[in-house]
NUKE-744313 format. One record per residue (C-alpha): residue in three letters; residue number from 1; x negated, y negated, z negated. Coordinates in pm, 1 decimal. Layout:
BEGIN
[pt "ALA", NUM, [X, Y, Z]]
...
//
This chain:
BEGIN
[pt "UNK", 1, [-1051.1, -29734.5, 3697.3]]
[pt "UNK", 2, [-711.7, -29867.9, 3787.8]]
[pt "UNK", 3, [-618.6, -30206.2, 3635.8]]
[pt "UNK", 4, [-402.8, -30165.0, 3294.8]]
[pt "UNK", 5, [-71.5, -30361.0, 3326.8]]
[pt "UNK", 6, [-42.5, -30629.0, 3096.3]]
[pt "UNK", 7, [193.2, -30474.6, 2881.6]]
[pt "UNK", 8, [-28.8, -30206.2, 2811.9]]
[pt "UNK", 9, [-349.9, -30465.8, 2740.9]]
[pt "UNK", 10, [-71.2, -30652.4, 2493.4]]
[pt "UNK", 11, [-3.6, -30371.2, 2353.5]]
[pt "UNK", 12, [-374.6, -30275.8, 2280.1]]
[pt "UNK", 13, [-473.2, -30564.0, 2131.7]]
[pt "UNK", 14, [-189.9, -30565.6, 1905.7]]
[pt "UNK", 15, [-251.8, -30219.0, 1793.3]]
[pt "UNK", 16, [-661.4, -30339.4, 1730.3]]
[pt "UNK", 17, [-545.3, -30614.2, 1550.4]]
[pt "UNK", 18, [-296.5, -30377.0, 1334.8]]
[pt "UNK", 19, [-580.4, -30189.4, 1292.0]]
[pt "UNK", 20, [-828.1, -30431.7, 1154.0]]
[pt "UNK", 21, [-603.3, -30529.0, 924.9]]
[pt "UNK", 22, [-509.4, -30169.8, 781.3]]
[pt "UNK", 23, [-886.9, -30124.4, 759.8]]
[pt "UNK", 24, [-881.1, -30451.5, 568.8]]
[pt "UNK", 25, [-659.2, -30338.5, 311.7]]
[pt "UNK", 26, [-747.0, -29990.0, 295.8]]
[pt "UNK", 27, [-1118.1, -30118.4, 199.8]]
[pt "UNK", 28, [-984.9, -30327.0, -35.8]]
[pt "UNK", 29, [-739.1, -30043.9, -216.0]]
[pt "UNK", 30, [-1054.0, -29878.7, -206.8]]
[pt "UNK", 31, [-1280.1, -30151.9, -390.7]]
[pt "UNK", 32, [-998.8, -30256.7, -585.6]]
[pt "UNK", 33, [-951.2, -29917.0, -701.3]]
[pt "UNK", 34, [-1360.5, -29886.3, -805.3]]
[pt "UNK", 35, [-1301.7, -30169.1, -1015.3]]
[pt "UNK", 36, [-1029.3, -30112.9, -1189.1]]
[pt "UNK", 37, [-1101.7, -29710.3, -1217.7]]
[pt "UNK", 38, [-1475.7, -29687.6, -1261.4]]
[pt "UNK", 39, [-1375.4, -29358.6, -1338.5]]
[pt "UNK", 40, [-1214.7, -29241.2, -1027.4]]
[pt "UNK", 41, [-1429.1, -29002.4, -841.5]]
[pt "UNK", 42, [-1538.0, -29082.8, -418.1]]
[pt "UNK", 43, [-1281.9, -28766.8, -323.1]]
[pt "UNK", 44, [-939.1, -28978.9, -450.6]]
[pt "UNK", 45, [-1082.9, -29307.9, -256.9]]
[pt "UNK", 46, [-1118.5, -29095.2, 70.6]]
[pt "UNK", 47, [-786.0, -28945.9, 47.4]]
[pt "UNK", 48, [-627.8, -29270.5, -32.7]]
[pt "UNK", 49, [-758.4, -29428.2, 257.6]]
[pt "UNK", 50, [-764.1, -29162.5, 480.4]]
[pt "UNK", 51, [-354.0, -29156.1, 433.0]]
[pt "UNK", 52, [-368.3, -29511.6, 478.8]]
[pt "UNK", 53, [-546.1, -29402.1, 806.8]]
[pt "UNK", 54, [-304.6, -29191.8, 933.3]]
[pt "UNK", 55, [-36.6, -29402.2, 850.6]]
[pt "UNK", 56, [-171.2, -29664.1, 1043.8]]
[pt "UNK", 57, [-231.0, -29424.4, 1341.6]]
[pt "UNK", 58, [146.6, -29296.8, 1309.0]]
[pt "UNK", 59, [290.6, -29617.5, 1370.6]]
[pt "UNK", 60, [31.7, -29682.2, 1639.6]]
[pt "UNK", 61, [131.0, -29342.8, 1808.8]]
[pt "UNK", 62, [525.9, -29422.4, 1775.2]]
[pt "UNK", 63, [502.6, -29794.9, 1904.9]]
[pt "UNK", 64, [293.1, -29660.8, 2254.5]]
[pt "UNK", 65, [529.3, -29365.8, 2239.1]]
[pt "UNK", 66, [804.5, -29590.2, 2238.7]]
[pt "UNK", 67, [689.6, -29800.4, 2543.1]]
[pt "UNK", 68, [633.7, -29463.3, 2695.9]]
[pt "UNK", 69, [987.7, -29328.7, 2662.8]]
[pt "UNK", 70, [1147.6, -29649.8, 2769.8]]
[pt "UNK", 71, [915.7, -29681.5, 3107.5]]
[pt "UNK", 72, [1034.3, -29300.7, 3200.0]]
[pt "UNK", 73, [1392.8, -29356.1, 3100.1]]
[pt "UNK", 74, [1426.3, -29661.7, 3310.7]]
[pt "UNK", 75, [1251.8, -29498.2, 3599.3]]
[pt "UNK", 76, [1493.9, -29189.7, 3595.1]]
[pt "UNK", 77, [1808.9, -29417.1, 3537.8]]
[pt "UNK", 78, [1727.4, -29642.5, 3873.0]]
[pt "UNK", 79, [1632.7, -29352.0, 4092.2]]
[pt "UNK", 80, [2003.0, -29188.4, 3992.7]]
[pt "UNK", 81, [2141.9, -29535.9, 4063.6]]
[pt "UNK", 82, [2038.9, -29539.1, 4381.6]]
[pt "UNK", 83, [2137.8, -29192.9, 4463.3]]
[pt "UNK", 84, [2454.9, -29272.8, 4335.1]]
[pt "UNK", 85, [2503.4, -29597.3, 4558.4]]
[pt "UNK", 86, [2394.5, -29445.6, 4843.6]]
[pt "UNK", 87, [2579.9, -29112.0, 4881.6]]
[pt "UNK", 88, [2945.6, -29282.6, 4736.0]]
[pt "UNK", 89, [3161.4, -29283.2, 5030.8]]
[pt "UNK", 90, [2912.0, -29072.6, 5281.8]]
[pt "UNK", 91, [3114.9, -28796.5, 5496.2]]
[pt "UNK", 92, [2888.1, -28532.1, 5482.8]]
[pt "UNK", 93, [2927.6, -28261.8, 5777.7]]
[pt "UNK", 94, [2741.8, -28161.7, 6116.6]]
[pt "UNK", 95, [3069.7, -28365.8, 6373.0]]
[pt "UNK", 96, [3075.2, -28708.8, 6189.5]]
[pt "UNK", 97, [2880.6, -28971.6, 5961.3]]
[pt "UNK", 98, [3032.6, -29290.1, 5865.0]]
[pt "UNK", 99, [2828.3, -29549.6, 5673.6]]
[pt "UNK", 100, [2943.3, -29645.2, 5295.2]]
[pt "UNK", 101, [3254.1, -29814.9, 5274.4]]
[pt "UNK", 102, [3227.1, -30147.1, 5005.7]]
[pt "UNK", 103, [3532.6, -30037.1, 4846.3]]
[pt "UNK", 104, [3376.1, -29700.8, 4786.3]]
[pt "UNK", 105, [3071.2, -29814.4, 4598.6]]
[pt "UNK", 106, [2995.1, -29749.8, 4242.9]]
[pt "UNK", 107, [2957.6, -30065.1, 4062.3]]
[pt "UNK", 108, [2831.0, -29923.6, 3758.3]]
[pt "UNK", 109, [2558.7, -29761.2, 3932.5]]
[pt "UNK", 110, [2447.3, -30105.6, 4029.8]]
[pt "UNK", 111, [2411.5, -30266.0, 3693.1]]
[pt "UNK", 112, [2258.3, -29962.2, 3570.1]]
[pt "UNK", 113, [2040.6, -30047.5, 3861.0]]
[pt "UNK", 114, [1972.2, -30412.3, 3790.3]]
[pt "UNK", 115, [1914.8, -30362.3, 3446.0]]
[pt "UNK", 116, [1679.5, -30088.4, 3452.8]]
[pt "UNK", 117, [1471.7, -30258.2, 3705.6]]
[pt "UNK", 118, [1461.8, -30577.1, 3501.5]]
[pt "UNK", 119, [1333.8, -30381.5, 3215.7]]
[pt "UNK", 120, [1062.3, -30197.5, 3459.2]]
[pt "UNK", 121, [967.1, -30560.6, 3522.9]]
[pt "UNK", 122, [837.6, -30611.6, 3168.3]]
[pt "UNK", 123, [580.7, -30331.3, 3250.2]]
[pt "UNK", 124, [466.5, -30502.8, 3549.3]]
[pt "UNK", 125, [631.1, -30195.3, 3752.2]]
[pt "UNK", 126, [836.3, -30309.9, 4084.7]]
[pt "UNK", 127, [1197.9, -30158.1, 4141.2]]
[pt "UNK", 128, [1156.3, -29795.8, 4290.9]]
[pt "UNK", 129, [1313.2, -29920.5, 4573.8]]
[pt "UNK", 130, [1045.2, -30150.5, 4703.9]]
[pt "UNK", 131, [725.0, -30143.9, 4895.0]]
[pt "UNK", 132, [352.2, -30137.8, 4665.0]]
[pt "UNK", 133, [173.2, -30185.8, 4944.2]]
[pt "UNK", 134, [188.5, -30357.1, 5273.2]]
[pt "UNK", 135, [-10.0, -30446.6, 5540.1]]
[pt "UNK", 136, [-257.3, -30750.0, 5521.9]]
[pt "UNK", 137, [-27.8, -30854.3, 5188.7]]
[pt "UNK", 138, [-145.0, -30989.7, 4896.1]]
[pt "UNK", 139, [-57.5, -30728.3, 4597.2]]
[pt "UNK", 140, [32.2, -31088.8, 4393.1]]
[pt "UNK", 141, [248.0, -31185.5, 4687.9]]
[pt "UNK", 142, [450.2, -30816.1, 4644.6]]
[pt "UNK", 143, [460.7, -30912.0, 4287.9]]
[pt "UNK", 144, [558.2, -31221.4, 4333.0]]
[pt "UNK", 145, [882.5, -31070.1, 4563.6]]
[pt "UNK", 146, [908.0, -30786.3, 4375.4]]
[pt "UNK", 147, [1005.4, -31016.9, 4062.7]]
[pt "UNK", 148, [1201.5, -31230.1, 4284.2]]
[pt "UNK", 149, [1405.3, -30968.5, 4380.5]]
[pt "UNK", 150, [1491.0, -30828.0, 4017.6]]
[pt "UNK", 151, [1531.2, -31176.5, 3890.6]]
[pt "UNK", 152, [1813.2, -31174.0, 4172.2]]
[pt "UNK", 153, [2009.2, -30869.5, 4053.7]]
[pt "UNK", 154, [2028.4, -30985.3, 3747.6]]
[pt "UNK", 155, [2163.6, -31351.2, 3857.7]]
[pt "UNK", 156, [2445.8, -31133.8, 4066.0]]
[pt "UNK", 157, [2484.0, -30926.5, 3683.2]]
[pt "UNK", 158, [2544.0, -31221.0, 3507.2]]
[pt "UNK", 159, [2712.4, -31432.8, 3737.5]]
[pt "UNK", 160, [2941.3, -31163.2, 3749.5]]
[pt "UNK", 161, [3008.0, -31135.7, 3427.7]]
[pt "UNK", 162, [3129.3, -31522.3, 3421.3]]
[pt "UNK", 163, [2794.6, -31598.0, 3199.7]]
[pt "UNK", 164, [2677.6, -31832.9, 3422.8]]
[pt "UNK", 165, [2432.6, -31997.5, 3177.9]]
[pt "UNK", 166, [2241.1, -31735.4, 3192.8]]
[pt "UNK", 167, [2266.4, -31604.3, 3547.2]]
[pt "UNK", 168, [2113.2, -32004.6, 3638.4]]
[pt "UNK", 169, [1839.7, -31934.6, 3407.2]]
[pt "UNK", 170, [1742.8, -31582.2, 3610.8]]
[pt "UNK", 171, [1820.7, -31762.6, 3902.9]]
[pt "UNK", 172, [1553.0, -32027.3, 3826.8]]
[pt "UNK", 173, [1284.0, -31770.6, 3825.7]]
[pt "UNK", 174, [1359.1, -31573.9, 4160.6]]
[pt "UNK", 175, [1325.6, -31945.5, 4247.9]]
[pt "UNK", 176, [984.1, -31966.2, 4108.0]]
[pt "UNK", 177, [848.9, -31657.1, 4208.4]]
[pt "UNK", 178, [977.4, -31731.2, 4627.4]]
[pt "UNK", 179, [794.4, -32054.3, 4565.9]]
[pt "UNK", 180, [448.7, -31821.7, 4444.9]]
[pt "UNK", 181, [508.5, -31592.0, 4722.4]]
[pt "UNK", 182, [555.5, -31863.9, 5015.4]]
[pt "UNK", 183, [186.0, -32004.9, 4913.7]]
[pt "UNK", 184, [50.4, -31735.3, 5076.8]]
[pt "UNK", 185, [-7.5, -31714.6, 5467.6]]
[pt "UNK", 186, [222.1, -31563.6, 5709.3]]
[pt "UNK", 187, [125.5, -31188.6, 5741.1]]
[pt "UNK", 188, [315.8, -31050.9, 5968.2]]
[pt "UNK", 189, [93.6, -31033.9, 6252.1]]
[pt "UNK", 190, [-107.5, -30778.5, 6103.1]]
[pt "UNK", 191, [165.2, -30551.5, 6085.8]]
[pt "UNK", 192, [293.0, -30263.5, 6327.6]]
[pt "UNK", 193, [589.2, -30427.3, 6514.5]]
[pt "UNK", 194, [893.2, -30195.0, 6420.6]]
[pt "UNK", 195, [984.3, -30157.7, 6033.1]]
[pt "UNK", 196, [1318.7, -29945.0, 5959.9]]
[pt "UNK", 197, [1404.3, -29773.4, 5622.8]]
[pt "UNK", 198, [1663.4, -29621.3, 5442.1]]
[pt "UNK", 199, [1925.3, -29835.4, 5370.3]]
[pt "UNK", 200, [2233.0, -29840.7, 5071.3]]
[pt "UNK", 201, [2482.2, -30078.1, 5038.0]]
[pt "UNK", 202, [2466.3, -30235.1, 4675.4]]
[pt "UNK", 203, [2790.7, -30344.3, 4550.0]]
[pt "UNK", 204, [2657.1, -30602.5, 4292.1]]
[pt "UNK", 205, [2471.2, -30806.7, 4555.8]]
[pt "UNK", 206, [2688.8, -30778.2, 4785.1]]
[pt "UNK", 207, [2469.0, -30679.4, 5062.5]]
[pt "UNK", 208, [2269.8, -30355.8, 5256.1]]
[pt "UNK", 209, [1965.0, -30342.3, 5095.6]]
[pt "UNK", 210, [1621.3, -30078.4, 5187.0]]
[pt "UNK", 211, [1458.4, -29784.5, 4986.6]]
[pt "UNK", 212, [1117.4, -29814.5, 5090.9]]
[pt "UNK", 213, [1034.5, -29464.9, 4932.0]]
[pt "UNK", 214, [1187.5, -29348.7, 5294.5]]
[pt "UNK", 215, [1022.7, -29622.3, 5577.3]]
[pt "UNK", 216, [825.4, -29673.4, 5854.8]]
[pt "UNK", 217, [578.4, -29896.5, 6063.7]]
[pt "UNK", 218, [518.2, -29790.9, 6392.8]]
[pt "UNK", 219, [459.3, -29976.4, 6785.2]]
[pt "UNK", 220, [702.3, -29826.3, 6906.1]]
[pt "UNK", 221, [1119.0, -29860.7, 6910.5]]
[pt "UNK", 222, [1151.1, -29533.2, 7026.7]]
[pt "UNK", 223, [985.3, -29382.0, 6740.1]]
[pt "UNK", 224, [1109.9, -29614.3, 6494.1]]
[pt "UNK", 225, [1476.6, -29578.5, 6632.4]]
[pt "UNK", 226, [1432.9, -29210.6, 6588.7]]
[pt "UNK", 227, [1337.9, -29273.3, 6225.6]]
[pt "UNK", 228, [1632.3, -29473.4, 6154.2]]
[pt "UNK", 229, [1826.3, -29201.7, 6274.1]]
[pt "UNK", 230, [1680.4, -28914.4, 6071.1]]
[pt "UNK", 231, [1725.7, -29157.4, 5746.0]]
[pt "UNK", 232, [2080.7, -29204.0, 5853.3]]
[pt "UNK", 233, [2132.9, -28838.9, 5871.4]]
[pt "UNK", 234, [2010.7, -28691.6, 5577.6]]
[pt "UNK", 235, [2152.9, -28906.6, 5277.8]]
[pt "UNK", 236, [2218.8, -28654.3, 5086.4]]
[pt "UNK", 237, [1902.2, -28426.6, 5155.4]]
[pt "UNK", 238, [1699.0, -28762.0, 5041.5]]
[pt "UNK", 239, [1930.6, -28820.1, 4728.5]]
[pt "UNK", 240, [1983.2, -28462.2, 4641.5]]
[pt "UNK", 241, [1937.2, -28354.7, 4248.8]]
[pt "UNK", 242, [1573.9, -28221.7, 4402.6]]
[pt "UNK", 243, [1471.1, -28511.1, 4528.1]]
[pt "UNK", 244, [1625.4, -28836.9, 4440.5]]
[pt "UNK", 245, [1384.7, -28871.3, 4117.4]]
[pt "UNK", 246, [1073.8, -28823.3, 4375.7]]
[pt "UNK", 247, [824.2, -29103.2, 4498.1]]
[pt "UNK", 248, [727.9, -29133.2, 4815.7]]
[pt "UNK", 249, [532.0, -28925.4, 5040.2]]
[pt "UNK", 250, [308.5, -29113.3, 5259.6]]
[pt "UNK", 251, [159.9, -29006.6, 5590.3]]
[pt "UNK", 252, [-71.1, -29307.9, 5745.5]]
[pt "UNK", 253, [-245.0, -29262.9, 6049.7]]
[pt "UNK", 254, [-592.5, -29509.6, 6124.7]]
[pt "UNK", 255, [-796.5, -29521.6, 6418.9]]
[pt "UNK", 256, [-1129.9, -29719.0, 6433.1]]
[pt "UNK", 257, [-1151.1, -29656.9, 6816.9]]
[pt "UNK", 258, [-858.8, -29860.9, 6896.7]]
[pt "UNK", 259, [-810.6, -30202.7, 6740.4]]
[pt "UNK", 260, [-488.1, -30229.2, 6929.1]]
[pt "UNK", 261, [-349.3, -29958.5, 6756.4]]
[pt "UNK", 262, [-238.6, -30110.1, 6444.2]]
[pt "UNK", 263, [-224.1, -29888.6, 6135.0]]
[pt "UNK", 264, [84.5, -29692.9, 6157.7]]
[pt "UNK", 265, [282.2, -29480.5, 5842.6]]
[pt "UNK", 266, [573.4, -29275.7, 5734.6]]
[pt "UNK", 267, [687.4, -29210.4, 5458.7]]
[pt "UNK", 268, [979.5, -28976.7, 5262.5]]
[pt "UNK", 269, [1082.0, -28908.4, 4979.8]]
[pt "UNK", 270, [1226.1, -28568.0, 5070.1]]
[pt "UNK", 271, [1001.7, -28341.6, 5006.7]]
[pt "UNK", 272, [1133.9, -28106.2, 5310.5]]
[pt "UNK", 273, [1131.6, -28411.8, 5560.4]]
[pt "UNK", 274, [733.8, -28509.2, 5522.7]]
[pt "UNK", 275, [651.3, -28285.3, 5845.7]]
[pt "UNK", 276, [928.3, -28422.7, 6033.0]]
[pt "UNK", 277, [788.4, -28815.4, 5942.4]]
[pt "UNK", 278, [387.4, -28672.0, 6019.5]]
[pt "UNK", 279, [538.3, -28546.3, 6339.8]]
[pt "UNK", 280, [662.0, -28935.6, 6395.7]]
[pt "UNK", 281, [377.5, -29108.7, 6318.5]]
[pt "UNK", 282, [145.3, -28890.8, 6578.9]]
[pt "UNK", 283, [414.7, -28880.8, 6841.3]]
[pt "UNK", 284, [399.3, -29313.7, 6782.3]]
[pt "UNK", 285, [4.2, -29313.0, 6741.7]]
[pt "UNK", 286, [23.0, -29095.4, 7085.1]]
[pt "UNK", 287, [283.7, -29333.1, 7244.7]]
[pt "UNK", 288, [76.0, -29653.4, 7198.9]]
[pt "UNK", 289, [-269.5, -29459.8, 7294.6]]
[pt "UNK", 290, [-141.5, -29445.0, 7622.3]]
[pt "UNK", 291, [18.1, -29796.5, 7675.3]]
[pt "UNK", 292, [-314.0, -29957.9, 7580.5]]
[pt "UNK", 293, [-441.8, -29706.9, 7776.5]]
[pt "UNK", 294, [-787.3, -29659.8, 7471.7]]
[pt "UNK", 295, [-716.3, -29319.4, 7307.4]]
[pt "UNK", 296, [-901.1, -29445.1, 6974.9]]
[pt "UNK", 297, [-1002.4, -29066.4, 6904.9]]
[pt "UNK", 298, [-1103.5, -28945.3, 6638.6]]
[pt "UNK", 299, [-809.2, -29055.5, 6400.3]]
[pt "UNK", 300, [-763.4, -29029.2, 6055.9]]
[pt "UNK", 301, [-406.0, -28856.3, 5917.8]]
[pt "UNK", 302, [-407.1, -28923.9, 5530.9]]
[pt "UNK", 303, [-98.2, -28796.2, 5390.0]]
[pt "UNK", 304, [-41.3, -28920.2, 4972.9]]
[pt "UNK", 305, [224.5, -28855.7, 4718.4]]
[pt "UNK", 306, [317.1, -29131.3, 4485.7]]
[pt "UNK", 307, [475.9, -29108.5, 4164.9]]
[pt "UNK", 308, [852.4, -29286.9, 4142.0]]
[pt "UNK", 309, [654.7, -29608.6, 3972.6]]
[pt "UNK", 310, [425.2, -29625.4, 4273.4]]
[pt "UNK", 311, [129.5, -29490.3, 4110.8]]
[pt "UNK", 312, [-64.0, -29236.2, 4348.9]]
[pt "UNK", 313, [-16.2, -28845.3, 4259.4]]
[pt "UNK", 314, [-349.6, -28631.2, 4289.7]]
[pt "UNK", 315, [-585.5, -28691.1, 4581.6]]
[pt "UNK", 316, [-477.9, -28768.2, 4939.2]]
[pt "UNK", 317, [-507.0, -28482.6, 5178.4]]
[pt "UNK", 318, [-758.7, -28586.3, 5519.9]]
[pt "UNK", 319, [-728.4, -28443.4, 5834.1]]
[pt "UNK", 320, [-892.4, -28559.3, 6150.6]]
[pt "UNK", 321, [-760.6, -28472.2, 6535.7]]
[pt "UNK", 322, [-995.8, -28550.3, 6774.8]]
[pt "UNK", 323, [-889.9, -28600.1, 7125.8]]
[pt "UNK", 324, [-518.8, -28556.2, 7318.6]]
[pt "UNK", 325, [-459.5, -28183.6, 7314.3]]
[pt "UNK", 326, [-571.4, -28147.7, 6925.3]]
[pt "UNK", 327, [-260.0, -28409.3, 6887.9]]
[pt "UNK", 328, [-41.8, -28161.1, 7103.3]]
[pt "UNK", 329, [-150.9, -27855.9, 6877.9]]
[pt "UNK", 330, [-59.1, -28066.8, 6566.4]]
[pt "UNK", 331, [271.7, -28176.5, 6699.9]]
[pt "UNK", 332, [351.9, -27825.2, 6804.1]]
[pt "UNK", 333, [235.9, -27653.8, 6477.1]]
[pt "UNK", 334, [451.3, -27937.7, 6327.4]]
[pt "UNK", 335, [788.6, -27871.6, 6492.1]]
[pt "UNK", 336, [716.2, -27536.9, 6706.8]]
[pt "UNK", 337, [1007.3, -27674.0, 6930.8]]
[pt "UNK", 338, [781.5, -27891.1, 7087.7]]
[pt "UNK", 339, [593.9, -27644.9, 7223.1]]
[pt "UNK", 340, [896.6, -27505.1, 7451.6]]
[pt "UNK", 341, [877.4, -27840.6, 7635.1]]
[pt "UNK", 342, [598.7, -27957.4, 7894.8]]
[pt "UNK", 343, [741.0, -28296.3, 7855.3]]
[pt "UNK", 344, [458.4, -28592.4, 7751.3]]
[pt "UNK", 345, [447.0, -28715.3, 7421.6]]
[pt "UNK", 346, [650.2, -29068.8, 7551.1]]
[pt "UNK", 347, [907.3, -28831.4, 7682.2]]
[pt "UNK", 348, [930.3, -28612.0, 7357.1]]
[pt "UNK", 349, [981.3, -28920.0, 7168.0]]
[pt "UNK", 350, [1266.8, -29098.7, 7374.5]]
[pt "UNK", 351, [1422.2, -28719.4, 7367.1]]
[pt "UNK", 352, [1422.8, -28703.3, 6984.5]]
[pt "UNK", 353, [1564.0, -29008.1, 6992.2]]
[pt "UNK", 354, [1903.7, -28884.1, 7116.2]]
[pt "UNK", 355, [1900.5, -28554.3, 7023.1]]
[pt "UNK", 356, [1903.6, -28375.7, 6731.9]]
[pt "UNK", 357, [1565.4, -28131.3, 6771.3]]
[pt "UNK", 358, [1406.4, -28259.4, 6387.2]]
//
């Protein structure tokens, strides 16, 4: 069973203690009501405490009702804050692309941001925008930055706002959670080599920043350039009414042939873009096959959908490709372009790279 978040365990045991203490005083109406009323039949004590009951399981029902409504609202409000930051300014046609001008960005969308993933926070739930999982990370050290990072937006809020008391007192806890997350060791060896994402440019803080909903890890620049690309081309695909409110789909790729091969992945969070990151991910697994020069067949394509909080939605689809030409057919079946090209999988990949074929 996946851990509760604290918030939800606070909220438990307050409701039991609630509880206890309606039972307390619905038992004691009741006794109090056999003493005084000797004459009151059993049938008036039950109803009187069973509406006592059901008042106390009202209010129970409203408070976690509550939580609920506030978790979804702030979840929908950051993932159209986003959107909004990153399409503002975006020339959208086939000739030309030009990347978000400061002036152009919405700096409302980027408190609504800030604040909604501050009040995420207080569910334990990271800003949409960041990673859950990482390789060979701690899940407290992603906490850790995760916190850091939200404690940040709202220094920028404040500080903005000329209320620097309390913009030092937010920024003395992004100080305290860097100082948690640096007590950990120095992971990134066990990561692929090339990380790109999305990016947006967020007004408040000044500063490009990543959506990790669309992001990869792979061995290869080619493959990762190619990425970049693809997530510089289809802003408004990704941040469309259809998809901006989406989590992540996740395609990771393992091979226990080929410890050289470090665990690769792509994900989207288009839904319409999830062959074209699969297709990625094998042509990078294929890539780094040959350098090392171990195929590492069979491998392991797991492909996952996550829900915009970063919870996992349903069960991750398997599929195994056993040798070279089973990775051709995939890639092919993929993108049936491929399959007009005798080229190798290296030279597919530094072709996508400049051209426009995804």
């Amino acid at each position: 069973m996946a851990k509760m978040r604290k918030r939800t365990k606070a909220s438990l045991i307050i409701l039991g203690i609630f509880g206890l203490a309606v039972a307390g005083a619905a038992l004691a109406i009741g006794l109090g009501a056999v003493a005084l009323l000797p004459q009151m039949i059993a049938f008036d004590i039950a109803i009187l405490s069973a509406g006592v009951a059901i008042g106390a399981g009202v209010a129970a029902g409203s408070f976690a009702l509550s939580g609920l409504i506030s978790r979804k609202r702030a979840l929908r409000k950051s993932a159209e804050s986003v959107a909004d930051m990153a399409k503002v300014g975006q020339i959208d046609n086939s000739v030309s692309k030009t990347r978000v001008k400061i002036r152009d960005n919405s700096l409302k969308a980027a408190r609504i941001f800030a604040k909604s993933s501050y009040k995420l926070s207080k569910f334990n739930i990271s800003p949409i925008t960041h990673e859950r999982e990482h390789y060979g990370t701690n899940k407290d050290q992603l906490k850790f930055e995760s916190k850091k990072y939200v404690y940040g937006l709202m220094n920028d809020l404040y500080s903005q706002n000329g209320k620097t008391k309390v913009a030092r007192k937010f920024d003395k806890k992004a100080q305290s959670m860097e100082k948690k997350a640096s007590e950990y060791s120095d992971i990134s060896a066990f990561a692929p080599k090339y990380h790109v994402a999305a990016e947006y440019f967020n007004p408040l803080s000044a500063s490009w920043q990543t959506d990790e909903r669309s992001s990869v890890y792979f061995n290869n620049s080619e493959t990762a350039n190619a990425a970049k690309k693809i997530f510089d081309d289809t802003t408004f695909q990704r941040y469309s009414d259809k998809n901006k409110r989406r989590g992540a789909t996740k395609i990771t790729i393992r091979s226990h042939g080929n410890d050289q091969v470090k665990e690769i992945s792509a994900s989207c969070n288009a839904e319409e873009l999830v062959d074209t990151m699969e297709t990625l991910a094998l042509m990078d697994y294929g890539m780094t096959a040959r350098k090392t020069g171990i195929s590492g067949y069979p491998i392991l394509v797991e492909t996952q959908e996550y829900k915009l909080d970063g919870t996992k939605k349903g069960k991750p689809e398997v599929m195994y490709i056993r040798n070279e030409q089973e990775l051709k057919d995939r890639l092919c079946l993929l993108n049936p372009d491929l399959a007009k090209t005798s080229h190798s999988i290296n030279e597919i990949a530094v072709f996508n790279q400049n051209e426009k074929t995804f």
